[in-house]
PDB file with one MODEL, atoms N, CA, C and O in Angstrom:
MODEL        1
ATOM      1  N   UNK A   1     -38.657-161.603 -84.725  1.00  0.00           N
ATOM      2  CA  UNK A   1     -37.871-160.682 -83.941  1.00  0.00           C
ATOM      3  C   UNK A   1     -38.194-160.887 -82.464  1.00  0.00           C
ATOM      4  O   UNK A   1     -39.364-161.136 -82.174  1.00  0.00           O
ATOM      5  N   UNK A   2     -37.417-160.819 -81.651  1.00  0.00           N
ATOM      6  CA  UNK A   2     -37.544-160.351 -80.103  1.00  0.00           C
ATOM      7  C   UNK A   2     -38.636-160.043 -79.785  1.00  0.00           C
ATOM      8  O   UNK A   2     -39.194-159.432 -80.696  1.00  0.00           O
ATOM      9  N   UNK A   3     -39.309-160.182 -78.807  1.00  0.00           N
ATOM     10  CA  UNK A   3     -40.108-159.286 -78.307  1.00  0.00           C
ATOM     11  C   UNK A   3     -39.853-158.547 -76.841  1.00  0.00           C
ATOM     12  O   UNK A   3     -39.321-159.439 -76.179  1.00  0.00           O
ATOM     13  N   UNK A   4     -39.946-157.540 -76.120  1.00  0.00           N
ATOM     14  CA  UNK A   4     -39.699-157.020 -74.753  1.00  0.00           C
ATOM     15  C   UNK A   4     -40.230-157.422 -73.957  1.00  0.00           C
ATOM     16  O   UNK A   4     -41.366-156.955 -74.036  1.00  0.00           O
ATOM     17  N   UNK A   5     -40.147-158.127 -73.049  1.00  0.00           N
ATOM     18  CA  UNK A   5     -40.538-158.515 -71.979  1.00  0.00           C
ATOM     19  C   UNK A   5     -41.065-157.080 -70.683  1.00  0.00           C
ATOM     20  O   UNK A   5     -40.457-156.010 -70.681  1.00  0.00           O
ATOM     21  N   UNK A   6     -41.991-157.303 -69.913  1.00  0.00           N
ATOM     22  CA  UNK A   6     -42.433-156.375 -68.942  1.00  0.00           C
ATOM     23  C   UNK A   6     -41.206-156.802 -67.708  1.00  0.00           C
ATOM     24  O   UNK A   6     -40.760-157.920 -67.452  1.00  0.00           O
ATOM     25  N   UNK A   7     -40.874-155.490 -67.089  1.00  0.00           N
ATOM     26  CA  UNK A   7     -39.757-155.965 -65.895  1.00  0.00           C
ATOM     27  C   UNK A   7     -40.584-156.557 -64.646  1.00  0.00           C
ATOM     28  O   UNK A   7     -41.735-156.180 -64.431  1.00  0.00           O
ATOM     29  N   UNK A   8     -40.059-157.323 -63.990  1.00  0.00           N
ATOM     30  CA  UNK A   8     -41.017-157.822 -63.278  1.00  0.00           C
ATOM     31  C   UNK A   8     -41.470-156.882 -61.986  1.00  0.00           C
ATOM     32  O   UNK A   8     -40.869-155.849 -61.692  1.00  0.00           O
ATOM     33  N   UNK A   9     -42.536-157.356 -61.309  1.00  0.00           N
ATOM     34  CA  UNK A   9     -42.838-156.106 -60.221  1.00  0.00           C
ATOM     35  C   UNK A   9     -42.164-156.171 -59.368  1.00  0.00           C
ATOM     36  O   UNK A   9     -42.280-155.140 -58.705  1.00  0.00           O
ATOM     37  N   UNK A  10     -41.271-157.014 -58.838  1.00  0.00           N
ATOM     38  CA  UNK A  10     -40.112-157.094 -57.615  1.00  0.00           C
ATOM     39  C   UNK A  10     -39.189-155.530 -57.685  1.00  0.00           C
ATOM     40  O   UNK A  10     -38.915-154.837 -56.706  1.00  0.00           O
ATOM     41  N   UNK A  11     -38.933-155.324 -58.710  1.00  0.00           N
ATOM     42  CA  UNK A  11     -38.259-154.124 -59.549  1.00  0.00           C
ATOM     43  C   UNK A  11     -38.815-152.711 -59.448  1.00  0.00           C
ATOM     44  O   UNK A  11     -38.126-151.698 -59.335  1.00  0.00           O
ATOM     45  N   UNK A  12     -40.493-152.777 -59.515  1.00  0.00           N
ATOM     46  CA  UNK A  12     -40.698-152.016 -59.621  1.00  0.00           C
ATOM     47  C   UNK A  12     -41.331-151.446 -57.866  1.00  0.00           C
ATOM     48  O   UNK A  12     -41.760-150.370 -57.450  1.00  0.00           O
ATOM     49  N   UNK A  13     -41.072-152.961 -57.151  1.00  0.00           N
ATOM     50  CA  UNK A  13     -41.806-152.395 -55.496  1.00  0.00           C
ATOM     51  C   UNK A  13     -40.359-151.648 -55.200  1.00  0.00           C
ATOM     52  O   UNK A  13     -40.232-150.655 -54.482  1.00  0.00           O
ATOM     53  N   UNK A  14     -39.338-152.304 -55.873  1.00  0.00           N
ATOM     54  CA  UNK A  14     -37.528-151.850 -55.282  1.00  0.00           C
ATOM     55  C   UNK A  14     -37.425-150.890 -55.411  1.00  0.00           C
ATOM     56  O   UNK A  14     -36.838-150.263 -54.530  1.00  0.00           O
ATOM     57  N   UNK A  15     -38.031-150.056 -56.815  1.00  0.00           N
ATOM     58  CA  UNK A  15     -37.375-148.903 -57.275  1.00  0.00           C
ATOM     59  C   UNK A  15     -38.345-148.041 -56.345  1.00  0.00           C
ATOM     60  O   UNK A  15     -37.815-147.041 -55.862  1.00  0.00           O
ATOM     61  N   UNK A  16     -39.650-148.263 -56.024  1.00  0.00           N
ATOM     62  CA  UNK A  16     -40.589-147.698 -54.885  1.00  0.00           C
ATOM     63  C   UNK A  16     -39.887-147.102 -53.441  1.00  0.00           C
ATOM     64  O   UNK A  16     -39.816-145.966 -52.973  1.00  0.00           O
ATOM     65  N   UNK A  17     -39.463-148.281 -53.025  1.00  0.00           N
ATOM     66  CA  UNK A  17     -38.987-148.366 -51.590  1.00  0.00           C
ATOM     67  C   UNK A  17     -37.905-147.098 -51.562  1.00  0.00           C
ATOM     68  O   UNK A  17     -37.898-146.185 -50.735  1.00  0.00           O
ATOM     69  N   UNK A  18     -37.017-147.275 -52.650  1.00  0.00           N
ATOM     70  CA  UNK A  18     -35.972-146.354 -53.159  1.00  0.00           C
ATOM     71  C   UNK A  18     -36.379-145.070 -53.292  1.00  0.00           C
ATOM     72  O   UNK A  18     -36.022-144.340 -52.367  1.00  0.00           O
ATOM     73  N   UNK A  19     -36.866-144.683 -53.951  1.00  0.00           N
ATOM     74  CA  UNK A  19     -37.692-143.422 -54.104  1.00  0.00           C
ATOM     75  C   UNK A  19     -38.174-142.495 -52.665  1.00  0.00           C
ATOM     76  O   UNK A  19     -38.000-141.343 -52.266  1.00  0.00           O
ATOM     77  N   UNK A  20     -38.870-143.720 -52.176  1.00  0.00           N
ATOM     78  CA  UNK A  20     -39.600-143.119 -50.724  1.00  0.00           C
ATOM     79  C   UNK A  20     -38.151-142.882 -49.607  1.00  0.00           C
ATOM     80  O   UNK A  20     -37.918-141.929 -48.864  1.00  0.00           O
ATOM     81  N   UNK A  21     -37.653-143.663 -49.754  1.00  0.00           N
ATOM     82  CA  UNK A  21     -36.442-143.909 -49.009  1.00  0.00           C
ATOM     83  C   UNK A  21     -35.170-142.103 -48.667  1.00  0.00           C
ATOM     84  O   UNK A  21     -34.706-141.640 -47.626  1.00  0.00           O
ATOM     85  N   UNK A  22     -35.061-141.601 -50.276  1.00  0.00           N
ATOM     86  CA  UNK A  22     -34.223-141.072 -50.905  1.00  0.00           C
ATOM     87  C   UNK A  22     -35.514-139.294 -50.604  1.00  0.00           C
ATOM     88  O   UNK A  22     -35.145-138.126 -50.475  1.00  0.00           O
ATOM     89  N   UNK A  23     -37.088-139.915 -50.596  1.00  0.00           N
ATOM     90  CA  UNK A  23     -37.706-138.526 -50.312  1.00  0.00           C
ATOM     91  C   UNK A  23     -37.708-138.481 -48.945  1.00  0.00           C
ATOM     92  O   UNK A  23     -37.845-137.305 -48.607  1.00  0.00           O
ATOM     93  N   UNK A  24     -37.601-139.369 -47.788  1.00  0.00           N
ATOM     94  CA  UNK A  24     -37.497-139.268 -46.321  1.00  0.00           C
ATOM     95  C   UNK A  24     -36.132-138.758 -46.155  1.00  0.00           C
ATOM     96  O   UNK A  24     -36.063-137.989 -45.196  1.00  0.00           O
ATOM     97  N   UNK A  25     -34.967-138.943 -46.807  1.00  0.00           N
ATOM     98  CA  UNK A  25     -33.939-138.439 -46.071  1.00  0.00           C
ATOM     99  C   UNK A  25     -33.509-136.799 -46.854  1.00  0.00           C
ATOM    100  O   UNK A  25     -32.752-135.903 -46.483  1.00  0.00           O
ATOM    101  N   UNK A  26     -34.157-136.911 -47.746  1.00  0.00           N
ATOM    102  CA  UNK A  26     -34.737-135.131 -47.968  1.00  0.00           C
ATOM    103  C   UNK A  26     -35.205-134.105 -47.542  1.00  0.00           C
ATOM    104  O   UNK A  26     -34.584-133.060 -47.343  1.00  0.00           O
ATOM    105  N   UNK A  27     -36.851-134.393 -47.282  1.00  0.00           N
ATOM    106  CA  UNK A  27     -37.117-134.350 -45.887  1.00  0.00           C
ATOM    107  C   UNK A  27     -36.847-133.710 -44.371  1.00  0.00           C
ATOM    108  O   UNK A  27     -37.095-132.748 -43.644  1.00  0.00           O
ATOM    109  N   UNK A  28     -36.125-135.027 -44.457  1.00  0.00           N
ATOM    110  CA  UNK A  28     -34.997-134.832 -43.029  1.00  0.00           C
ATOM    111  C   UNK A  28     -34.213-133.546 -43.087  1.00  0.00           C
ATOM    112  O   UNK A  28     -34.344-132.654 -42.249  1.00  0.00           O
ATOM    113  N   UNK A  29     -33.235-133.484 -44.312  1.00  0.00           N
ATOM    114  CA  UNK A  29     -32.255-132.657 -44.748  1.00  0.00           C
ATOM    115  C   UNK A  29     -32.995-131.326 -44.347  1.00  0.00           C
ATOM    116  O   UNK A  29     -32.636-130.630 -43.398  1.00  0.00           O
ATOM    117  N   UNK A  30     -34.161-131.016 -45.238  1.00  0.00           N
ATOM    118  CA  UNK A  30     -34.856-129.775 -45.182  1.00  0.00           C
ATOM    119  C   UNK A  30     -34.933-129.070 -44.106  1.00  0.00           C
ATOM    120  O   UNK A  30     -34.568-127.962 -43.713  1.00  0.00           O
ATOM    121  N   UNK A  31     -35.576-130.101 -43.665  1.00  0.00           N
ATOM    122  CA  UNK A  31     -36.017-129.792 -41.725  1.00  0.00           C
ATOM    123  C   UNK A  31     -34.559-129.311 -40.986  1.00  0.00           C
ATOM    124  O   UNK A  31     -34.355-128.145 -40.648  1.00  0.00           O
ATOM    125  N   UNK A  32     -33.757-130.219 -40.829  1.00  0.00           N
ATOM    126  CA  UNK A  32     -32.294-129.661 -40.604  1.00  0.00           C
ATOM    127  C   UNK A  32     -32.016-128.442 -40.583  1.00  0.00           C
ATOM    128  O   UNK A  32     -31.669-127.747 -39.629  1.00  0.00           O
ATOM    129  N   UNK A  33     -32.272-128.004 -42.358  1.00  0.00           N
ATOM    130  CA  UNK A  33     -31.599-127.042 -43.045  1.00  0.00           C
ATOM    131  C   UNK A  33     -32.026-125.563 -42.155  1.00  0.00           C
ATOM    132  O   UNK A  33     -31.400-124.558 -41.816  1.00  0.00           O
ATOM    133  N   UNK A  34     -33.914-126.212 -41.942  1.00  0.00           N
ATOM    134  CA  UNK A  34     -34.410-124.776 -41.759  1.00  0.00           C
ATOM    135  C   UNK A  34     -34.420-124.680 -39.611  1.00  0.00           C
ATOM    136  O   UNK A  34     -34.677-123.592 -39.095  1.00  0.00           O
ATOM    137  N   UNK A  35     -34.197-125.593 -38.945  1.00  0.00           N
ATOM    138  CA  UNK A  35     -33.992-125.322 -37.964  1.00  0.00           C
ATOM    139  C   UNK A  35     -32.839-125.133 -37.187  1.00  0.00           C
ATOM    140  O   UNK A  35     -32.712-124.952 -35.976  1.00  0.00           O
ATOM    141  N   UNK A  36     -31.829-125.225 -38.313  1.00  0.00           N
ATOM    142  CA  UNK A  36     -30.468-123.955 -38.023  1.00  0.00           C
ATOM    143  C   UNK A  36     -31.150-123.161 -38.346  1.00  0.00           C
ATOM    144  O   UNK A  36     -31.617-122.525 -37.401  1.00  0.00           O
ATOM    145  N   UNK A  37     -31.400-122.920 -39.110  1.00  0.00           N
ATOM    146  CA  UNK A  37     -31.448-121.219 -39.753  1.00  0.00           C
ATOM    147  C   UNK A  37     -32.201-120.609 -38.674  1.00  0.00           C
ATOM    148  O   UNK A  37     -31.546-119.723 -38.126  1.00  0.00           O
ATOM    149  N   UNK A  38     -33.311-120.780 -38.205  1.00  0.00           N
ATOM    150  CA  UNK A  38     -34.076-120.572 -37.135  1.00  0.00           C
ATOM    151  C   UNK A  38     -33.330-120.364 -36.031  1.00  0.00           C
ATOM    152  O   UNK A  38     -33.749-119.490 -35.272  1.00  0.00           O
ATOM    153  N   UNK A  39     -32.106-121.060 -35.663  1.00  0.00           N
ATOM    154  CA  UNK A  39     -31.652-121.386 -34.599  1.00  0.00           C
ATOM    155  C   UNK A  39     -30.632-120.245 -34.451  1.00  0.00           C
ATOM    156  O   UNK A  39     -30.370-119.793 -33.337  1.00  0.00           O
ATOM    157  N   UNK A  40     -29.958-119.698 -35.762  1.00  0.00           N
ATOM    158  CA  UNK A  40     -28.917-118.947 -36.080  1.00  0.00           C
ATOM    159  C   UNK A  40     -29.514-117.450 -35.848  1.00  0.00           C
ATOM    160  O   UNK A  40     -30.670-117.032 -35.784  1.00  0.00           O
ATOM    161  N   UNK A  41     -28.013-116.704 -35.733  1.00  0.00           N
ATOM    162  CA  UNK A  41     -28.563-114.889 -35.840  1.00  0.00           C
ATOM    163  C   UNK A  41     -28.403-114.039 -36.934  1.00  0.00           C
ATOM    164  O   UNK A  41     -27.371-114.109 -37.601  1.00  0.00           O
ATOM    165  N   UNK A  42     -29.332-113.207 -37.220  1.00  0.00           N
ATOM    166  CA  UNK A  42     -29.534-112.848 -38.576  1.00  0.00           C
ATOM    167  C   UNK A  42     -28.249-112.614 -39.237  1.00  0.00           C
ATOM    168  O   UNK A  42     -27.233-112.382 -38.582  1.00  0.00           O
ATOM    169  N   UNK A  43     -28.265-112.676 -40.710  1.00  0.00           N
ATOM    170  CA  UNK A  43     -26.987-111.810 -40.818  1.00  0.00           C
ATOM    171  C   UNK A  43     -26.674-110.631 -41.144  1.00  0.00           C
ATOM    172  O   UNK A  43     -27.404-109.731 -41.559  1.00  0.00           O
ATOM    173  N   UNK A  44     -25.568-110.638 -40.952  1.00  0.00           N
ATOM    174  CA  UNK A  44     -24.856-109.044 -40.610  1.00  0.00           C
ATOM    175  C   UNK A  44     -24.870-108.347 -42.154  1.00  0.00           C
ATOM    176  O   UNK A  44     -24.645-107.145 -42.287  1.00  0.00           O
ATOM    177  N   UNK A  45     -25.149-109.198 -43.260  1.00  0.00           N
ATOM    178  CA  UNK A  45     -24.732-107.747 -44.567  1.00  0.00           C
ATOM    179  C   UNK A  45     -25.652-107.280 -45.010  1.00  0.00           C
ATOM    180  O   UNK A  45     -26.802-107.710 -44.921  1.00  0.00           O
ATOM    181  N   UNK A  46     -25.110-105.871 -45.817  1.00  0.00           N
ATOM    182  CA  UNK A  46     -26.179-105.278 -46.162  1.00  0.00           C
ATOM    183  C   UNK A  46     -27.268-105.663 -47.453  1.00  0.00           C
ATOM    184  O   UNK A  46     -27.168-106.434 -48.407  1.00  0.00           O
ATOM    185  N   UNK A  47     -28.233-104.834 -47.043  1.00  0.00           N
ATOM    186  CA  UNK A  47     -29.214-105.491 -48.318  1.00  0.00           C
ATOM    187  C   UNK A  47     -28.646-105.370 -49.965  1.00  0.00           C
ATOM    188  O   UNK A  47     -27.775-104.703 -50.524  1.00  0.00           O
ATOM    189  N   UNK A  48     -29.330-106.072 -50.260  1.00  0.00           N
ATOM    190  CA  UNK A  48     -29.358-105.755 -51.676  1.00  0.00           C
ATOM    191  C   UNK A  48     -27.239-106.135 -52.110  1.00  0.00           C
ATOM    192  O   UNK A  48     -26.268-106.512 -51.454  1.00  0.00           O
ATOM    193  N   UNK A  49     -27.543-105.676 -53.751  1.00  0.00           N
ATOM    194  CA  UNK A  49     -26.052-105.986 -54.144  1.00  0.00           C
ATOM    195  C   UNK A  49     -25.221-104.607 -54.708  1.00  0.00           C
ATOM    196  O   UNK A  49     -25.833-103.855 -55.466  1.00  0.00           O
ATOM    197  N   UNK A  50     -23.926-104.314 -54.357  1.00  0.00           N
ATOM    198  CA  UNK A  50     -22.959-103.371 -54.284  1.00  0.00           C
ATOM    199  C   UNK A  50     -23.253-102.864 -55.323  1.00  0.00           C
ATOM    200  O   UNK A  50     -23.610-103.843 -55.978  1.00  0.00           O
ATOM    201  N   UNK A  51     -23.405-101.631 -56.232  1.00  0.00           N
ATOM    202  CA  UNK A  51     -23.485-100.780 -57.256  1.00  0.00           C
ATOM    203  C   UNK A  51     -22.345-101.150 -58.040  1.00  0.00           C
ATOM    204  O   UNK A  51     -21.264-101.369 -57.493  1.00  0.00           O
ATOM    205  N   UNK A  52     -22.505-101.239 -59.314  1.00  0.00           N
ATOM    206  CA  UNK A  52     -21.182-101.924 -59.985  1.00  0.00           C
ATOM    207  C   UNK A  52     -20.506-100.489 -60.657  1.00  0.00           C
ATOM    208  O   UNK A  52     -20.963 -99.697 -61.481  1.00  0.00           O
ATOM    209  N   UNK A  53     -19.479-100.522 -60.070  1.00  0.00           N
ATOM    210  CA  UNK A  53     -17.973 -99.234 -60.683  1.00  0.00           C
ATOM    211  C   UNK A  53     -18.595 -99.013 -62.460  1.00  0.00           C
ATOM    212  O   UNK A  53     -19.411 -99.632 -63.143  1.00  0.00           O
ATOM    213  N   UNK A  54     -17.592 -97.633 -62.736  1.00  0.00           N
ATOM    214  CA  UNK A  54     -17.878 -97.728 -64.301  1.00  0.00           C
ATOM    215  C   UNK A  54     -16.840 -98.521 -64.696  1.00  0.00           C
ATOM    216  O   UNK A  54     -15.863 -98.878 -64.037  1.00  0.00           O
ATOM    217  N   UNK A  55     -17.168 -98.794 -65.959  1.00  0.00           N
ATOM    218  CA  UNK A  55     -16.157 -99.914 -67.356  1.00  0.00           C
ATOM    219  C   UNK A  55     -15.594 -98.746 -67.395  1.00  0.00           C
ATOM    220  O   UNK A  55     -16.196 -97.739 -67.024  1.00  0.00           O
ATOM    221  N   UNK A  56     -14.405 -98.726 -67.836  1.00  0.00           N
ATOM    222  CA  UNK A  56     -13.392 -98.539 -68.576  1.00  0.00           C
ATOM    223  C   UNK A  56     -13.260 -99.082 -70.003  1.00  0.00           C
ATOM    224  O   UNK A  56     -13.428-100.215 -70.453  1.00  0.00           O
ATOM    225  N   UNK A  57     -12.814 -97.609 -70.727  1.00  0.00           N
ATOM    226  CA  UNK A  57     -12.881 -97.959 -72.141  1.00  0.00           C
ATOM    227  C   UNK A  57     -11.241 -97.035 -72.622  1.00  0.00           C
ATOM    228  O   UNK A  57     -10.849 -95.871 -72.706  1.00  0.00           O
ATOM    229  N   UNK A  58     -10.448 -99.084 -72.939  1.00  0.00           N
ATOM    230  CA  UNK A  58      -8.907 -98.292 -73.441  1.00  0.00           C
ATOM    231  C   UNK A  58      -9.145 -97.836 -74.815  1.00  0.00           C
ATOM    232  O   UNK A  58      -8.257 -97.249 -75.433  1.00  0.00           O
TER     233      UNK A  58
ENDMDL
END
């Protein structure tokens, strides 16, 4: 029968580079995300969530 071969390490420095690559522009994103928010003015609604109406029963 066959046997499996190991993938070679070229593959596995690629899938590396990739990885690191894909967590730097994450990262990035984050940082972005949170220096709008920082940058922005609070918002305007109120706390918490609206009291829900009664059900109706036909």
């Amino acid at each position: 029968m066959g046997e499996k071969t190991n993938p070679p390490k070229k593959d596995e420095a690629a899938r590396k580079e990739r990885l690191a690559e894909a967590l730097r522009a994450n990262l990035q994103k984050r940082k972005a995300q949170t220096r709008s928010r920082r940058a922005g003015d609070a918002d305007q609604r109120s706390e918490g969530l609206p009291a829900a109406g009664k059900m109706h029963k036909d």
